[in-house]
N, C-alpha and C positions, 0 to 999 in steps of 0.2 A: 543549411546552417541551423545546429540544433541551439535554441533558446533558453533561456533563465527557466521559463514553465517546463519546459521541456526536462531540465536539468532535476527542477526540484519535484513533480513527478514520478520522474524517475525513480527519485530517493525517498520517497514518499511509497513505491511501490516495496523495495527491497525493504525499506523498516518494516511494514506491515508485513512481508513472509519473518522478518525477524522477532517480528510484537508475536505473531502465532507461534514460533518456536521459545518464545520466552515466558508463555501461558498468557500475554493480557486477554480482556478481554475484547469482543469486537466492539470497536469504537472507531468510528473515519474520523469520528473531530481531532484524533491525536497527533497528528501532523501540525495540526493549527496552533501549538503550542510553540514553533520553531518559526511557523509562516503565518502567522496571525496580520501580518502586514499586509496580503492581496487583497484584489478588487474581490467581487461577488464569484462570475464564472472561473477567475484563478484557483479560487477554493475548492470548490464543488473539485474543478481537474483533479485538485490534490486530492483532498480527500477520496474520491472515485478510485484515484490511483493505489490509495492505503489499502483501501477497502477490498481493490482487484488482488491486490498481493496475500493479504490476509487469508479471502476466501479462496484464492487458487493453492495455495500452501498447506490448505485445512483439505483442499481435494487428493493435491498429492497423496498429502501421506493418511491418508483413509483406501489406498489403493491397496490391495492386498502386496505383498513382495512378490517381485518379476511382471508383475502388471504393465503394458507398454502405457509411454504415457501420453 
C-alpha cells in the first residue's frame, strides 16, 4: 500500500526534474514550501527526493543525443 510519504515524494521527485527544466536553481528545501508540515525524517525523504530528481534530469540531458540511458 503505497502511503502519503510515498505519494508526496513522489511529487517532490517529478517537480525537481521540472524545477531543472524550468532553470531554478538547485535547492531541496523547495518542496518544503508545499510540505512545510512533516516531521524531521519526512522532510529529509522529501527533499532527498527533489534533490534525486533535480540531479538525475541535469544527468540526462548533459548526455550527448542517442547516448543509452
Amino acid at each position: 500500500m503505497r502511503t502519503s510519504l510515498w505519494s508526496k515524494a513522489k511529487a517532490a521527485y517529478e517537480h525537481g526534474k521540472m524545477d531543472f527544466h524550468a532553470g531554478y536553481p538547485f535547492d531541496p528545501n523547495t518542496p518544503l514550501v508545499v510540505y512545510g508540515d512533516l516531521a524531521g525524517s519526512e522532510k529529509e525523504a522529501v527533499m532527498r527526493s527533489w534533490a534525486d530528481g533535480w540531479m538525475n534530469e541535469c544527468v540526462m540531458q548533459s548526455l550527448p543525443d542517442g547516448s543509452p540511458a
